[in-house]
TIVO-835357 format. One line per field, with one value per residue (C-alpha): residue number from 1; chain; x, y, z; residue in three letters. Coordinates in Angstrom, 2 decimals, decimal comma. Last residue first. Layout:
% residues N
num	c(NUM_...)
cadena	c(A_...)
east	c(X_...)
north	c(Y_...)
up	c(Z_...)
residuo	c(ALA_...)
//
This chain:
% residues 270
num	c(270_269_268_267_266_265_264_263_262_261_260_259_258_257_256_255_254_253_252_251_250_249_248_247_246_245_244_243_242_241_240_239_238_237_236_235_234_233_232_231_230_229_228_227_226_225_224_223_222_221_220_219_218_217_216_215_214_213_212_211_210_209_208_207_206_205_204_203_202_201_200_199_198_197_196_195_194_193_192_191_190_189_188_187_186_185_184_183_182_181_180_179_178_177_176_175_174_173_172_171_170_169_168_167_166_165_164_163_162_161_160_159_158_157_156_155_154_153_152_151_150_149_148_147_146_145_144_143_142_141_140_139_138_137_136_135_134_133_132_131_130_129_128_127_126_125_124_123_122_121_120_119_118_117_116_115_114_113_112_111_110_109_108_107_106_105_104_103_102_101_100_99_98_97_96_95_94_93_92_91_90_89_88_87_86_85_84_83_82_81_80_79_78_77_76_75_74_73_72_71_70_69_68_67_66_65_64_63_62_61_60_59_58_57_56_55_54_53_52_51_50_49_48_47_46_45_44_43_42_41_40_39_38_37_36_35_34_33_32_31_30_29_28_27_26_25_24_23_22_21_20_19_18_17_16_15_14_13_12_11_10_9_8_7_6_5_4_3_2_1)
cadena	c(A_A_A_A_A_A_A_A_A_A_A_A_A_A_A_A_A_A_A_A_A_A_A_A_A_A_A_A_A_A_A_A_A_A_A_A_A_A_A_A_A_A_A_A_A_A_A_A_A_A_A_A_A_A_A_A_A_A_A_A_A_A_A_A_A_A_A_A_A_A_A_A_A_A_A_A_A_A_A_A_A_A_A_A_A_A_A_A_A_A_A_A_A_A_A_A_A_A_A_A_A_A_A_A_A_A_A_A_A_A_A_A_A_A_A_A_A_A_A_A_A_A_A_A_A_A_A_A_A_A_A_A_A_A_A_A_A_A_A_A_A_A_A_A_A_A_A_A_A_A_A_A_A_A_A_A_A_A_A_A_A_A_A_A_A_A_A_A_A_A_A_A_A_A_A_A_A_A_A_A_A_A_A_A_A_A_A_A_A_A_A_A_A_A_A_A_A_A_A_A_A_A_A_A_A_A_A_A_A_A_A_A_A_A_A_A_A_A_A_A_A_A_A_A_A_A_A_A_A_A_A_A_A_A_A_A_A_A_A_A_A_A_A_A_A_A_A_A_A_A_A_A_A_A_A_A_A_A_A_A_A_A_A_A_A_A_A_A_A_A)
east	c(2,13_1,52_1,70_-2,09_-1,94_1,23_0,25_-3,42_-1,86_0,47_-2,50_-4,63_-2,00_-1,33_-5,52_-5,48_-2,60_-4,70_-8,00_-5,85_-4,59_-8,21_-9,67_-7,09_-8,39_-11,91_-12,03_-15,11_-14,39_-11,62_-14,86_-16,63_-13,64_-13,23_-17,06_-16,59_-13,75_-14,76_-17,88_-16,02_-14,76_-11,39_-11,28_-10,24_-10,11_-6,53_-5,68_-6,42_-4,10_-1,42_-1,95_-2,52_1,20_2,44_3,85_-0,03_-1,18_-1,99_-3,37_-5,65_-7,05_-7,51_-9,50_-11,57_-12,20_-13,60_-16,04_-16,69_-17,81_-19,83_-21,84_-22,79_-23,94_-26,10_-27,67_-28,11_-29,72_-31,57_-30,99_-32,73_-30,11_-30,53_-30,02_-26,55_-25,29_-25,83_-23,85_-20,94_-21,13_-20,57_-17,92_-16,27_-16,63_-15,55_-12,48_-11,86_-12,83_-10,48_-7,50_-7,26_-4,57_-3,44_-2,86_-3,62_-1,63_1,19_1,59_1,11_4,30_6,38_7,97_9,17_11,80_12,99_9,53_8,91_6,00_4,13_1,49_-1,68_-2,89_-0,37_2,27_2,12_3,27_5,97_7,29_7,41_9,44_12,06_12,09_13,35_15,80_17,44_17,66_15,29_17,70_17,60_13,77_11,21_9,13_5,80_3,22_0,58_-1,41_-4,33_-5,69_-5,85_-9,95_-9,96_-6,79_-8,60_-8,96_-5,50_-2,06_-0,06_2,32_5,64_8,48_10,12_12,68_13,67_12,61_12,80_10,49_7,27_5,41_8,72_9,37_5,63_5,59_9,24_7,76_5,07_1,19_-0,87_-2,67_-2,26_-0,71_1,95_5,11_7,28_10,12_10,78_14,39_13,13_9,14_7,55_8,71_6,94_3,76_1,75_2,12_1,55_-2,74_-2,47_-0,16_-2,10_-5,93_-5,81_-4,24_-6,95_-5,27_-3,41_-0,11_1,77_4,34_7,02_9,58_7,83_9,95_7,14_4,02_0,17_-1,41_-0,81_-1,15_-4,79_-7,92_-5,98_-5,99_-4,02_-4,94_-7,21_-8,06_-11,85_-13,17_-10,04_-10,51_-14,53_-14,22_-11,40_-13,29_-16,75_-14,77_-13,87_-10,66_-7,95_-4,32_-3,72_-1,21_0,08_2,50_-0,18_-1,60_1,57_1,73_1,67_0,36_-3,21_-2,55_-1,06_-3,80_-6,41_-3,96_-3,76_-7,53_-8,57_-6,00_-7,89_-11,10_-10,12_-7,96_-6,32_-2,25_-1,06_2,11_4,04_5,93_8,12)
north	c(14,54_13,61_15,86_15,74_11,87_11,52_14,14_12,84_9,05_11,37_13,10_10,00_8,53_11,40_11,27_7,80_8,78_12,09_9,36_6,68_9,56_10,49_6,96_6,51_9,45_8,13_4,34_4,08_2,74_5,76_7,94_5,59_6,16_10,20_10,82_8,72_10,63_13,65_13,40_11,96_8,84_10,71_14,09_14,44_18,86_18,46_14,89_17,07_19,67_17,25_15,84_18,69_19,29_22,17_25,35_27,04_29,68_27,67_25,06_27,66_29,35_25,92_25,39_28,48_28,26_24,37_25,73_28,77_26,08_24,04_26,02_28,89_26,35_23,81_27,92_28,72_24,89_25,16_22,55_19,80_16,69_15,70_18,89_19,46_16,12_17,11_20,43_18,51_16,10_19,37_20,61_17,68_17,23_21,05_20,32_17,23_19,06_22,34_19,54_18,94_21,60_21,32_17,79_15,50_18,53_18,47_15,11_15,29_18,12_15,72_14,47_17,63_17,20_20,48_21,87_25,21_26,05_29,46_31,39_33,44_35,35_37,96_35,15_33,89_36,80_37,15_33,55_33,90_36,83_35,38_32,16_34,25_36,61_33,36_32,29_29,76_27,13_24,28_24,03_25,58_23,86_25,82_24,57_27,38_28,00_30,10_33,14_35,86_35,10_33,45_32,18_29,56_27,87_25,85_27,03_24,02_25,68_25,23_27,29_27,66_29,14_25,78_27,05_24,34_25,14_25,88_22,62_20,79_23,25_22,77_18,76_18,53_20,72_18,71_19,42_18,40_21,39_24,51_26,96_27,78_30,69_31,13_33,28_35,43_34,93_35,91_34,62_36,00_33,30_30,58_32,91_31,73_28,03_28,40_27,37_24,63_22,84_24,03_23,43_20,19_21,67_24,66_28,01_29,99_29,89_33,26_34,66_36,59_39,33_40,54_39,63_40,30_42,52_41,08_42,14_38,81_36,76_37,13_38,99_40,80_43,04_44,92_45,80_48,64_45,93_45,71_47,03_45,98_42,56_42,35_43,43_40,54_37,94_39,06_39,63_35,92_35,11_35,81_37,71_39,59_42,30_43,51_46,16_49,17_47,62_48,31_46,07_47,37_44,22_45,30_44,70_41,86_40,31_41,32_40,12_36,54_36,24_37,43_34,46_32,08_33,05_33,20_35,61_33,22_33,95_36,17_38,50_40,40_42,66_43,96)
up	c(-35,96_-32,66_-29,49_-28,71_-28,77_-26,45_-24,28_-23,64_-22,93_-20,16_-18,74_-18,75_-16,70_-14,27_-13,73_-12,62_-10,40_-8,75_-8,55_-6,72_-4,19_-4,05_-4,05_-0,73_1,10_0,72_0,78_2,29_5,73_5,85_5,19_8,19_10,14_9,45_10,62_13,86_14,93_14,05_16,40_19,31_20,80_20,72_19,88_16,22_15,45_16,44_14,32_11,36_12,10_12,50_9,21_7,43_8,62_10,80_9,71_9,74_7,86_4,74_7,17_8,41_5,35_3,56_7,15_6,44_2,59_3,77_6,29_4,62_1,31_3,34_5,42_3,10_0,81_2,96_4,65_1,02_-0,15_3,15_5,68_6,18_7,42_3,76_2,54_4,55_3,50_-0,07_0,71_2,28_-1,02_-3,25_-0,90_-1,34_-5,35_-5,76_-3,93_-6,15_-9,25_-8,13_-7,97_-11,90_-12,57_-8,84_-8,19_-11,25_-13,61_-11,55_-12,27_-15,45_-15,49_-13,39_-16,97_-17,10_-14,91_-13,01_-11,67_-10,92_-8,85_-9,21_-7,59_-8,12_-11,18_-11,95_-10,85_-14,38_-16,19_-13,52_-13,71_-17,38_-17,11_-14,38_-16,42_-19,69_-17,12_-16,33_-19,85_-21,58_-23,84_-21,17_-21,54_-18,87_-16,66_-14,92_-12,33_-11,55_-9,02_-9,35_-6,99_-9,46_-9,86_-13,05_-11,50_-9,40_-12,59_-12,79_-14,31_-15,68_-17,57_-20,13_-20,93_-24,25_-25,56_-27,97_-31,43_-33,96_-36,55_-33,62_-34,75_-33,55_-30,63_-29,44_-29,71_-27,79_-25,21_-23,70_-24,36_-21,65_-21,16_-22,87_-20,99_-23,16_-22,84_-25,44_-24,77_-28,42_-29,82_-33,03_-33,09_-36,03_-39,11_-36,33_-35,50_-38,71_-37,93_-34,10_-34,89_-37,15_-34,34_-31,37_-32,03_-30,17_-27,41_-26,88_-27,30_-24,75_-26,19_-24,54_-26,55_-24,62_-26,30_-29,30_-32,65_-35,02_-34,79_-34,94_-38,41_-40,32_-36,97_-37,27_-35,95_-33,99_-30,38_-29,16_-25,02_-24,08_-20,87_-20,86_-23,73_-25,78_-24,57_-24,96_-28,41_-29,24_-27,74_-29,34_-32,82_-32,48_-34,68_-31,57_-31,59_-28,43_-28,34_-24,99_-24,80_-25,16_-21,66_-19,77_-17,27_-13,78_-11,62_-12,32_-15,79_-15,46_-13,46_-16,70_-18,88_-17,00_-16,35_-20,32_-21,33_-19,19_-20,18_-24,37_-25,84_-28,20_-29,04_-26,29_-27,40_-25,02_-25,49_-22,19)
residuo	c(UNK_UNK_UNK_UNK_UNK_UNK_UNK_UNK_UNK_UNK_UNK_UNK_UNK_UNK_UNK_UNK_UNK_UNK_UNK_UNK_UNK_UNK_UNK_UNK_UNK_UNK_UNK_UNK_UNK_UNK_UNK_UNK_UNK_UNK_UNK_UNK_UNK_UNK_UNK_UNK_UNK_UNK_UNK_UNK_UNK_UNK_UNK_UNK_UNK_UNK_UNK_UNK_UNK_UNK_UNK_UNK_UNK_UNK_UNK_UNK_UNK_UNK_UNK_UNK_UNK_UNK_UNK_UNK_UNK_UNK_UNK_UNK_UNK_UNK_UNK_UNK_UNK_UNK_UNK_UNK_UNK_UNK_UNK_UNK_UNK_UNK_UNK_UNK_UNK_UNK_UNK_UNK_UNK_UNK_UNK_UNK_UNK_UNK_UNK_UNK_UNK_UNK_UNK_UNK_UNK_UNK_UNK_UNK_UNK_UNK_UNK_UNK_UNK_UNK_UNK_UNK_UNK_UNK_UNK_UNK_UNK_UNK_UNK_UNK_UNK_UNK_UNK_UNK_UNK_UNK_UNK_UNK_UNK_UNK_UNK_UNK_UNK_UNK_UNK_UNK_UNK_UNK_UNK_UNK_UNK_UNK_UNK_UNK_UNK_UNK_UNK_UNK_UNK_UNK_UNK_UNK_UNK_UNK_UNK_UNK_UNK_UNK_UNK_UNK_UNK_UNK_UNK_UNK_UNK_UNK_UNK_UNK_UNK_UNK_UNK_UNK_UNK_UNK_UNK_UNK_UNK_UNK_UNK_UNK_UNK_UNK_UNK_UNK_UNK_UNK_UNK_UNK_UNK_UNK_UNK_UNK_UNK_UNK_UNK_UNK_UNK_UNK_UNK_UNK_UNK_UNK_UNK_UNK_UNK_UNK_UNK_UNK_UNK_UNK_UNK_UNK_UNK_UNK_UNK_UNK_UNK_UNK_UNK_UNK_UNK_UNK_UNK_UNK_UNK_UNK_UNK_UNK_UNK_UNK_UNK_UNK_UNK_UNK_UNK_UNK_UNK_UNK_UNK_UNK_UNK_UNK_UNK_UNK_UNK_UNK_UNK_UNK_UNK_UNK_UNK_UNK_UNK_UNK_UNK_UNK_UNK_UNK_UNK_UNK_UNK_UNK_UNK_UNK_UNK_UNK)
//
């Protein structure tokens, strides 16, 4: 398989370097990227083909991977579009929907869609994906392997769900990192060390994730496990209820949605 990335930036180097080490061949991969530091650390790192421009990269490869910034999209796919053939196009940029891309791609219509989050950096990302009518079976089954070199994968019929899935997993490492940032602060002010506050909070929260991914029952029904009555839970989860907490995360994952969708609509212009 040929695959093509256009940028080679952190979440392009995660994806190559999972595919690699899920049996890619290296001297299929072609990476087309302007920084010399990109491109050096690439071949370094992977072997991979690297380009400072589309005018060296070779036509017709079988997947294209978009892994540019959104706002850099349109100027940036011009030079691929007489390349493509009956290439899959893969993107990862954020918020961009698939009418934009085919427009700015002349029309193409292989195209699949992500929402991969962070966690991938370290090949244990989720990743959201919605393809267009025109993508073949075997067109979803390669996209789904590129993208499962670096964690999981979700596909989702309606596009429109794609904000969505960006305010729960694209978006969700913030509202993880936010909790175990305010279980650290709790740990300070009841003295601990910043490494012992640390060590604490994230274990703790890698160790329940751990559990409820293990388990068949709902978070729900874990939760109420660890809740003795009239006891230390207990009186933590009703002053965070108190607070609003579970509800300003649902509201937080909606707010985000709708910023996802205004994002969309102004990226995909023009």
């Amino acid at each position: 398989m040929k695959i093509l990335f256009l940028g080679g930036g952190n979440m392009a180097n995660a994806l190559i370097g999972g595919m690699v080490k899920q049996g890619f061949q290296a001297s299929e991969i072609d990476v087309i990227d302007p920084g010399l530091e990109a491109r050096d650390k690439l071949t370094a790192a992977y072997a991979v083909n690297c380009h400072a421009s589309a005018k060296t990269a070779p036509a017709a490869p079988d997947v294209v991977v978009l892994a540019v910034k959104p706002q850099q999209m349109k100027e940036a796919v011009a030079p691929l579009v007489a390349k493509l053939g009956e290439a899959l196009v893969v993107s990862i940029a954020a918020g961009l929907d698939m009418a934009a891309l085919s427009r700015w791609l002349g029309g193409h219509r292989r195209i699949v869609r992500c929402m991969p989050n962070t966690p991938a950096l370290i090949g244990a990302g989720i990743t959201g994906l919605c393809a267009l009518p025109e993508v073949s079976a075997e067109q979803r089954a390669a996209a789904d392997r590129v993208l499962r070199a670096v964690g999981t994968t979700v596909w989702i019929a309606d596009e429109a769900k794609m904000d969505a899935v960006t305010a729960i997993s694209g978006s969700g490492p913030a509202y993880v990192f936010l909790f175990i940032e305010a279980l650290q602060q709790a740990a300070a002010e009841f003295g601990f060390t910043p490494e012992q506050g640390r060590q604490l909070a994230i274990e703790t929260v890698q160790g329940a994730a751990a559990l409820a991914a293990q388990s068949s029952e709902p978070a729900s029904v874990l939760r109420e496990r660890v809740t003795s009555k009239g006891g230390t839970t207990e009186a933590a989860l009703r002053v965070m209820a108190e607070q609003g907490v579970k509800d300003g995360i649902v509201a937080g994952c909606k707010a985000a949605e709708i910023r996802g969708q205004e994002l969309g609509k102004l990226l995909g212009a023009g």
